[in-house]
C-alpha positions in Angstrom: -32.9 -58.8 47.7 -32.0 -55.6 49.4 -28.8 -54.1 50.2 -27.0 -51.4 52.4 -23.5 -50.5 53.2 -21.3 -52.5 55.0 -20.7 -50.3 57.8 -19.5 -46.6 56.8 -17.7 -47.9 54.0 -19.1 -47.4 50.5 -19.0 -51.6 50.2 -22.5 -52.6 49.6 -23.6 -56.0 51.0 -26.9 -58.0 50.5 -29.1 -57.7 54.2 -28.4 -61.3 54.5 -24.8 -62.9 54.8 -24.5 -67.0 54.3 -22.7 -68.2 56.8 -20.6 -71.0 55.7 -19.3 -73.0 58.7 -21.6 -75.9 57.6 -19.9 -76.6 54.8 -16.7 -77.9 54.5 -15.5 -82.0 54.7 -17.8 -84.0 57.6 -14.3 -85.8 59.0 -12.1 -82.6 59.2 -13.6 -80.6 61.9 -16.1 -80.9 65.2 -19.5 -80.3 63.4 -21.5 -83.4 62.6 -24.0 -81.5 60.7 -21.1 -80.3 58.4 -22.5 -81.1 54.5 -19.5 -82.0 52.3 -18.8 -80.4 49.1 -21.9 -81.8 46.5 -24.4 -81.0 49.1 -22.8 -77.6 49.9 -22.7 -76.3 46.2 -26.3 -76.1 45.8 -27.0 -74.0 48.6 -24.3 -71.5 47.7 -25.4 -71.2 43.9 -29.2 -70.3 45.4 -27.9 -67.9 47.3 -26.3 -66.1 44.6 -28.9 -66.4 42.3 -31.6 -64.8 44.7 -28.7 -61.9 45.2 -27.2 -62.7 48.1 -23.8 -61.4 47.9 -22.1 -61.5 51.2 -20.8 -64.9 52.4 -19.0 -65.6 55.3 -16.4 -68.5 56.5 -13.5 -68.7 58.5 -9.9 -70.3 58.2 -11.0 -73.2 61.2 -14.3 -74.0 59.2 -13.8 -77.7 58.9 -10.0 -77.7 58.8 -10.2 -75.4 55.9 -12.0 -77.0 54.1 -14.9 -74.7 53.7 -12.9 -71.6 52.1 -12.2 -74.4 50.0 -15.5 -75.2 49.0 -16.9 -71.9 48.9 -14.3 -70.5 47.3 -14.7 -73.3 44.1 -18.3 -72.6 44.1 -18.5 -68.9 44.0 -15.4 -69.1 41.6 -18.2 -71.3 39.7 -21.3 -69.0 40.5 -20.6 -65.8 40.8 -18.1 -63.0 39.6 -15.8 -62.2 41.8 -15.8 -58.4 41.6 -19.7 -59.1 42.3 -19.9 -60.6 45.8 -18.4 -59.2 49.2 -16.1 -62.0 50.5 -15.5 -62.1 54.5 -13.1 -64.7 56.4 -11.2 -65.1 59.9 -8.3 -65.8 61.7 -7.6 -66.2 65.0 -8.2 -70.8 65.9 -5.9 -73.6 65.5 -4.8 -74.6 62.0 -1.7 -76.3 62.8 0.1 -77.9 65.9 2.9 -75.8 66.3 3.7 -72.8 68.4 2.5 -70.0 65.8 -0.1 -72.1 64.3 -2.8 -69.9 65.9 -3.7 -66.6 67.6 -2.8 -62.7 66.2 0.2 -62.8 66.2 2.4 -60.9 63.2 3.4 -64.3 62.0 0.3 -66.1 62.4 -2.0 -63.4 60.7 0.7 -63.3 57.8 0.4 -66.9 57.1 -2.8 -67.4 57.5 -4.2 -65.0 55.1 -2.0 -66.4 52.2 -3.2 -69.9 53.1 -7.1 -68.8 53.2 -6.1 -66.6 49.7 -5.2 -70.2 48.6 -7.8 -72.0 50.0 -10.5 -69.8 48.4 -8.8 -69.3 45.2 -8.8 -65.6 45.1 -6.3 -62.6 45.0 -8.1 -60.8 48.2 -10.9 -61.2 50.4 -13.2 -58.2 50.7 -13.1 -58.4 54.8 -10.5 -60.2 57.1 -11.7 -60.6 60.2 -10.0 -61.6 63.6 -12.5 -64.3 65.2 -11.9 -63.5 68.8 -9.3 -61.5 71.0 -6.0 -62.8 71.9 -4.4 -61.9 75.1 -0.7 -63.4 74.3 -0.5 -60.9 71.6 0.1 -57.4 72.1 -3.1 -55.5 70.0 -0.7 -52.9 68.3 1.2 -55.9 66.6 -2.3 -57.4 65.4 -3.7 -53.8 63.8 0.1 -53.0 62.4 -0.3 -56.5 60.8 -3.7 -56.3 59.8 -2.9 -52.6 58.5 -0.2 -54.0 56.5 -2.3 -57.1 55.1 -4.4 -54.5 53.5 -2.4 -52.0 52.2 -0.5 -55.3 50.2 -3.6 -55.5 48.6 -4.7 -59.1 49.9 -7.9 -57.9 52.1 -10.1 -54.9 51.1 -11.3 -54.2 55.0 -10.7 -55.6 58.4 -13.7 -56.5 61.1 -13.7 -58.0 64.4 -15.9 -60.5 66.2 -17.2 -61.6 69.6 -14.9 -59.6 72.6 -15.9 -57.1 75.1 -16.5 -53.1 74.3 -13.5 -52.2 75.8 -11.5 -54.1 74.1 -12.9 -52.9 70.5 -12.6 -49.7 71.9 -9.3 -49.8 72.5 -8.3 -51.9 68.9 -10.1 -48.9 67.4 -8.2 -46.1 69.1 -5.0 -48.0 68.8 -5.6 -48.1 64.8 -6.5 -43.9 65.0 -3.3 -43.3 67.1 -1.2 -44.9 64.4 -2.9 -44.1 61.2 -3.6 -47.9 60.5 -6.7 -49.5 59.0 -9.4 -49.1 61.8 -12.4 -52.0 61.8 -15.3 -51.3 59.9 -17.7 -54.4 61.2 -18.3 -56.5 64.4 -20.0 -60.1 64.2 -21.0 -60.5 67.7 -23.7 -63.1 69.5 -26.6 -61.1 69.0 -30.3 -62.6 68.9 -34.2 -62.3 70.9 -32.4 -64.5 73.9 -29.2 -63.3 74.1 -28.9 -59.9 74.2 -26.4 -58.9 76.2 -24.6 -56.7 73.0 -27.0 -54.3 73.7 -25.5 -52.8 76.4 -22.7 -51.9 75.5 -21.1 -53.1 72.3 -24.2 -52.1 70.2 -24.3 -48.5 71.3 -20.3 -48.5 70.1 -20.8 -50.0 67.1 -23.8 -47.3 65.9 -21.6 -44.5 67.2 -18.5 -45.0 65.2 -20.5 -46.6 62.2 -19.3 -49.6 62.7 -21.6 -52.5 61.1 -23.0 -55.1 62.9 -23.0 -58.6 61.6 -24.6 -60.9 64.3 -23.9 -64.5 64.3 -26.3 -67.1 65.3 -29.0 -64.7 64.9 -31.7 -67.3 65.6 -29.8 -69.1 68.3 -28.6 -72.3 67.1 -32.0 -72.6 65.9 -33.3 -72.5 69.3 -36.1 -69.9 68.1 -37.2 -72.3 65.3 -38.4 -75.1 67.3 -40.6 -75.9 70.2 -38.6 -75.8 73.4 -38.4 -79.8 73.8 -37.7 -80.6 70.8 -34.2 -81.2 69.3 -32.3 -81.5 66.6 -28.6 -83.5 65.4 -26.9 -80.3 65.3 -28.3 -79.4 68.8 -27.2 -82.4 70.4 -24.0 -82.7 68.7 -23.1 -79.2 69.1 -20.8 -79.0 72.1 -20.3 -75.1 71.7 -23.9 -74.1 71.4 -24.7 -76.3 74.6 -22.6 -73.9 76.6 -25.1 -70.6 75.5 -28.4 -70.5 76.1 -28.5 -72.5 79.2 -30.6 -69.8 80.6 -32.2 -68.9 78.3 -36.0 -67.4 78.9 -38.4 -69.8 77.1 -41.6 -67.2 76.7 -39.9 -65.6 74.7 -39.7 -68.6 72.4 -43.5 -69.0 73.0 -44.0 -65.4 72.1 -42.1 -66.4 68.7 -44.2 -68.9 67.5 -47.4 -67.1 68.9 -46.9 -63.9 66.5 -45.2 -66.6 63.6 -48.6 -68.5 63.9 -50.7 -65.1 63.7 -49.2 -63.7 60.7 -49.0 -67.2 59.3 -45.3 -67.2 58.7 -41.8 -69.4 59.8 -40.6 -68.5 63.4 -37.4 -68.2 61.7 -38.8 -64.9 60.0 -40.1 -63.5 62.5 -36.9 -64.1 64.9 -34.5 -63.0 61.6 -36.8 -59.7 60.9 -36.5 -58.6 65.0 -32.4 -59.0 64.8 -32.7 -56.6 61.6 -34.4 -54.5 63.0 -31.5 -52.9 65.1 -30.1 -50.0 63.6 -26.6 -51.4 64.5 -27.4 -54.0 62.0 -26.0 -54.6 58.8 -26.7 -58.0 58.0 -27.4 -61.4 60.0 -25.4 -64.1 59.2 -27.6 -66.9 58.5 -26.4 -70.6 58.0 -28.2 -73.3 55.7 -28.6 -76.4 55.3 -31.7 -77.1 54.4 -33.6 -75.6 51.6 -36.4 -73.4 53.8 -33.2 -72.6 56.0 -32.5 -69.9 52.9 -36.3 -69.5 51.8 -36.6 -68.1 55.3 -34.2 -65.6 55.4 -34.8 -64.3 52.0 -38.4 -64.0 53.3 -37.4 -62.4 56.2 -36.2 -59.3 54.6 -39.5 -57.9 53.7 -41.3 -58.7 57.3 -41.7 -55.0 59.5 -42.3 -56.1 62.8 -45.2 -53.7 64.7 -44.2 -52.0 67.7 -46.6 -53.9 69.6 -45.0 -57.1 68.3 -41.3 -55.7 69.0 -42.6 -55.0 72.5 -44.0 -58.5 72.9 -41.0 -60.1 71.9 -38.7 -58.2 73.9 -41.1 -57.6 77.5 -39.9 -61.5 78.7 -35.9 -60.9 78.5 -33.7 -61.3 81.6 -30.3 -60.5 81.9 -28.2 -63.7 80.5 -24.3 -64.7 81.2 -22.0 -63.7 78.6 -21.3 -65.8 76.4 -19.7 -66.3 73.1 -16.0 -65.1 73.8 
């Protein structure tokens, strides 16, 4: 495994980040791929054991349910001053009036309920999942200023929202002398590329790390373009984001997979590393060459001709993601 620092913080992270919203209980959320807990565990302990020490869920994974697993199986797996913890808050937990958004309240609660969920005293990076509007952003930073300096998150990232309004989180944070973000997991892959624009610059110029999600597009990079999968056609978000997505540059995947006689996966994973905005993709699994793939990744240098192949086919996509 290799490893940089998460962002410009001296927190040093594997180059690949499990993503976790696959497991948690099948019946407590919308994902019909979900694996419950005995299927889960095995995934988790591989990951640790081939140094992989960044993993990644979020308070609306499954209902809660996946801090819950992953918390009992790193508590099983790992150390815990060993691996770099991340979790979010921002959806739905509860049907009541404060049982969601950033809000004081809400972000208060929740991150002594995902504390309890995962088992653990702090989590190294609490993370807001999207932007709210309702909320005022000075009462989110002041209350996610104040969940770190009790001790019960280490550092604070965002994830998917526009430039402008990380731009203006950040400055609010400087203005006040409260925690600033030091990461932004954003929709960043070869079909949707959109972050570059704008959002990608930012993030390089204040030393912010990126950590994309869906980094090989639902898995739309893995596969020929007809074919499909259970999680494709059961996955009511992912339908909504690669409509238009341009399919040569699928074709261009497989054609430079096939030539160096290697998984699309790799080649798609090693072309998202290659940003210098990135820290680490997050990567989900759920099968076993899911992980052999991006562990293989890591040590695949694309050439600039390849890189220029890859990339010659793009055309400007709707936003999407936030």
């Amino acid at each position: 495994m290799r490893y940089t620092n998460l962002g410009n913080t001296g927190a040093v992270v594997s180059k690949i980040c499990l993503g976790c919203m696959s497991y948690g209980i099948p019946d407590r959320g919308t994902h019909a791929w979900t694996l419950d807990e005995e299927a889960s565990r095995p995934f988790i302990r591989r990951a640790v054991e081939e140094g992989i020490n960044f993993f990644d869920t979020a308070n609306v994974y499954s209902d809660g349910t996946s801090e819950e697993i992953v918390g009992r199986a790193l508590n099983d797996f790992a150390k815990r001053d060993e691996i770099v913890l991340a979790t979010k808050v921002h959806g739905a937990m509860r049907r009541s009036p404060n049982g969601k958004g950033l809000s004081r309240k809400a972000i208060m609660f929740e991150i002594d309920e995902s504390l309890r969920r995962l088992g653990t005293d702090y989590v190294d990076l609490f993370q807001i999942h999207r932007w709210d509007n309702r909320v005022p952003i000075e009462e989110t930073m002041e209350a996610l200023h104040d969940v770190v300096k009790a001790g019960k998150a280490l550092y604070i990232g965002a994830s998917s929202m526009w430039a402008w309004q990380f731009a203006k989180a950040q400055h609010v944070a400087e203005q006040h002398g409260w925690t600033k973000f030091v990461t932004m997991q954003n929709h960043y892959n070869l079909v949707y590329r959109e972050e570059e624009r704008e959002m990608l610059p930012l993030c390089i110029d204040q030393g912010v790390g990126v950590i994309p999600w869906s980094p090989l597009a639902r898995g739309l990079l893995t596969r020929d373009v007809s074919s499909n999968t259970s999680r494709s056609e059961t996955d009511e978000f992912g339908k909504t984001l690669y409509g238009t997505a341009n399919t040569e540059i699928i074709e261009r995947v497989a054609e430079i997979a096939a030539q160096r006689g290697v998984s699309r996966a790799q080649i798609a994973l090693a072309w998202v590393a290659h940003h210098p905005a990135v820290t680490a993709p997050i990567v989900g699994a759920t099968k076993q060459h899911h992980l052999d793939d991006a562990i293989a990744s890591i040590d695949i240098v694309l050439t600039d001709d390849e890189v220029r192949s890859l990339e010659a086919p793009y055309t400007p996509q709707p936003v999407s993601g936030f």
